[in-house]
GUFIKE-313370 format. One line per 10 residues: number of its first residue (from 1); their letters; for each residue x, y, z of N, C-alpha, C, O. Coordinates in steps of 0.001 Angstrom, whole numbers, plus 500000, padded with zeros to 6 digits. Each point is the difference from the previous one (the first is absolute). Layout:
<recs>
NUM = A = X Y Z X Y Z X Y Z X Y Z; ...
</recs>
This chain:
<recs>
1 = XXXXXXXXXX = 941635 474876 543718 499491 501347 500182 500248 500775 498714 501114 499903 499484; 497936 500871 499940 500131 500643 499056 499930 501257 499835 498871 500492 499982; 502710 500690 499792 499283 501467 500363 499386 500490 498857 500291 499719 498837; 498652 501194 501644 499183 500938 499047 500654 500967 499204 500957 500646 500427; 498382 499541 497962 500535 501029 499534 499047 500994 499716 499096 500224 500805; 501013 500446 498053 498650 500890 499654 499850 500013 498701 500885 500458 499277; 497978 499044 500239 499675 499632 498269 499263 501175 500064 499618 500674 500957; 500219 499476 497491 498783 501114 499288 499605 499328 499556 500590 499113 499382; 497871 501058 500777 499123 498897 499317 499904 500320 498200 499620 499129 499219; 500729 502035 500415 499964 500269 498590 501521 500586 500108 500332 501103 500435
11 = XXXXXXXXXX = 500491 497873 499056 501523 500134 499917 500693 501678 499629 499389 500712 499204; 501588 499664 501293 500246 501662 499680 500580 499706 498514 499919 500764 499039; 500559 498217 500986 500202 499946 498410 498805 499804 498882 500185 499736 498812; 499045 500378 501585 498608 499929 499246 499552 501454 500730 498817 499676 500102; 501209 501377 500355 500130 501190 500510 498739 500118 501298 499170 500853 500312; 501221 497791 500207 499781 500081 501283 500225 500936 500969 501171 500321 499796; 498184 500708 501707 500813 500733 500241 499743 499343 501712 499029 499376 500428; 502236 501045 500290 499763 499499 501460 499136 500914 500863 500315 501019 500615; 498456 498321 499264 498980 501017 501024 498989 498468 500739 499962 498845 499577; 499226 501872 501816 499699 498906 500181 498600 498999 499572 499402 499106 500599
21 = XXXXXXXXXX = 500492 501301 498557 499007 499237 499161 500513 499054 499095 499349 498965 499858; 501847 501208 499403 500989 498808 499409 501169 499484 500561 500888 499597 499249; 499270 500346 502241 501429 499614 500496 499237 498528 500886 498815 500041 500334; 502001 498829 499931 499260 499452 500937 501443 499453 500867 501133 500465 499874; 498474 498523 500938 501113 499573 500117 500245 498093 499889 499272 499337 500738; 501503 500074 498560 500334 499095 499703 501277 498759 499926 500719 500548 499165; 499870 498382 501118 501101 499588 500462 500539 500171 498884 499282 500092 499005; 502125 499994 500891 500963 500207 499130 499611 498878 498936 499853 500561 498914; 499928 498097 500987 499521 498931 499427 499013 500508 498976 500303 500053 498808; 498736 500251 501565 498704 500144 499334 500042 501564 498982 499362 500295 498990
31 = XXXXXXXXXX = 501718 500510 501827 500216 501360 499185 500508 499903 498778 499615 500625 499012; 501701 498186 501072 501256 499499 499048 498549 498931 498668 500173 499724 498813; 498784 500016 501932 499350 498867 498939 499203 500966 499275 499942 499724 498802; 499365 501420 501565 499025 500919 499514 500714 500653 499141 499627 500239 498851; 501790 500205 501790 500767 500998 498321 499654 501049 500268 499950 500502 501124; 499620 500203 497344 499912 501089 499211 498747 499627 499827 499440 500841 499296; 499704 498126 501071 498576 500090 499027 498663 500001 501397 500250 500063 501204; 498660 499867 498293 498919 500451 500941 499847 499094 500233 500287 498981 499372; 499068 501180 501889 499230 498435 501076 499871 498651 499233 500591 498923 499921; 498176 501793 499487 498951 499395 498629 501651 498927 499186 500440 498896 500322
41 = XXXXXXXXXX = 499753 501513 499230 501378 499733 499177 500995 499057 499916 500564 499418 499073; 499540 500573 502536 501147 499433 500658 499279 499116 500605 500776 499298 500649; 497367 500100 499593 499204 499337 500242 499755 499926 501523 499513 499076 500652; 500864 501909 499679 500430 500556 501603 498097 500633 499625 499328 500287 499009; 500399 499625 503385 499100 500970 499892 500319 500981 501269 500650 499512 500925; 498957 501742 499153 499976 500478 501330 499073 499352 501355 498785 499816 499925; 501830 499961 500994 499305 499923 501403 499279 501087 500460 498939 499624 500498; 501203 501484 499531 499619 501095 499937 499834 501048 499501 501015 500631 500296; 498146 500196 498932 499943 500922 499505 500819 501071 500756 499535 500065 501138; 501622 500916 498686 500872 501102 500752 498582 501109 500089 498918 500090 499420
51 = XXXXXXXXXX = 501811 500651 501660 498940 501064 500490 501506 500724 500436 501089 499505 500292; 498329 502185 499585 500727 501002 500986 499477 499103 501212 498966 499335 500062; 502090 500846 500923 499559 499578 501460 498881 501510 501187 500174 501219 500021; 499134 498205 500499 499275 500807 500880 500984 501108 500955 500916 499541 500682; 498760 502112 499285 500745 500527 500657 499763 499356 501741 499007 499490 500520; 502259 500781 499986 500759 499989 501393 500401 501050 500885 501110 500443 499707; 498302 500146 501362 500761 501009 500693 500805 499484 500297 500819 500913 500112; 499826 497955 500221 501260 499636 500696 500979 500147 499143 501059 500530 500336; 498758 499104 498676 501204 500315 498711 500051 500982 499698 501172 500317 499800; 497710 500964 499914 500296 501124 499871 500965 500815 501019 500561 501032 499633
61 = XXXXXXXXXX = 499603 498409 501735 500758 500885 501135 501445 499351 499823 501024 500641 500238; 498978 497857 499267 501086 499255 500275 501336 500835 498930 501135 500373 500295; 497830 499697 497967 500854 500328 499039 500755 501429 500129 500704 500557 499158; 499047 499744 501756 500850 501357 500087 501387 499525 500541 501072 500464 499612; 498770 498477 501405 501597 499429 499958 500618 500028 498604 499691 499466 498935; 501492 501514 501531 501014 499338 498656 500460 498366 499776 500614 499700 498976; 499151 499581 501738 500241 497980 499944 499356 500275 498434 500604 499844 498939; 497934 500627 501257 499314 499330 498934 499820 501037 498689 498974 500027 499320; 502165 500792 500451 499780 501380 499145 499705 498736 498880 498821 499982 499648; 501702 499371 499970 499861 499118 498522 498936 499775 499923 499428 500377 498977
71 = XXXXXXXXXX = 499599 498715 502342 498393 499933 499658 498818 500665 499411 499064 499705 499257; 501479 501539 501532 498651 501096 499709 499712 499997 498435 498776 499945 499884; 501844 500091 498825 498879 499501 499082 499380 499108 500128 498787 500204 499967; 501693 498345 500245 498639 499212 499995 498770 500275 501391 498807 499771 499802; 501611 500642 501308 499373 500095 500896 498870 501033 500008 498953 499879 500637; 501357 501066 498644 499075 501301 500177 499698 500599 498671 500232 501165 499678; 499076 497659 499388 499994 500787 498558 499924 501192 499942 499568 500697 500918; 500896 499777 497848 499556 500960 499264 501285 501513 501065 500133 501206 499789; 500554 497805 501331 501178 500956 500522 501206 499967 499722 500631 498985 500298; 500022 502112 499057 500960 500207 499555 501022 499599 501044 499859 500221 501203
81 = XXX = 501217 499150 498227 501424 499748 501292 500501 501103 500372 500056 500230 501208; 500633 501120 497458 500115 501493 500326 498821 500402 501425 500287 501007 500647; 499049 498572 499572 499128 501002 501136 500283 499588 501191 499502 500554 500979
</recs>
């Protein structure tokens, strides 16, 4: 079994930034072989192109639980955690 981590497809050290158009998710294995360098690079390809995900009313009612105060950036772009 292999757990997931979270790569940037254009490394933050190459001034990658974590949003969801460059984050994907990938096994620790394949993160550790890619590095610092791009897909292309590391001779890696994506399975999927990343997308913002489609809004959810269910997540919008859920994230008001404090459980998930940490989510709400990725869950509800463009929402501040302060709000």
């Amino acid at each position: 079994v292999s757990l997931l981590s979270i790569d940037h497809i254009i490394p933050r050290s190459r001034g990658g930034i974590t949003s969801w158009e460059n984050i994907v998710t990938c096994c620790h294995r394949c993160n550790t072989r890619k590095g610092g360098r791009l897909p292309n690079e590391a001779h890696m390809r994506l399975l999927k192109q990343p997308q913002i995900p489609k809004s959810n009313p269910a997540v919008s009612t859920k994230i008001e639980n404090a459980k998930y105060y940490l989510w709400k950036e990725f869950l509800l772009p463009g929402m501040c955690l302060s709000e």
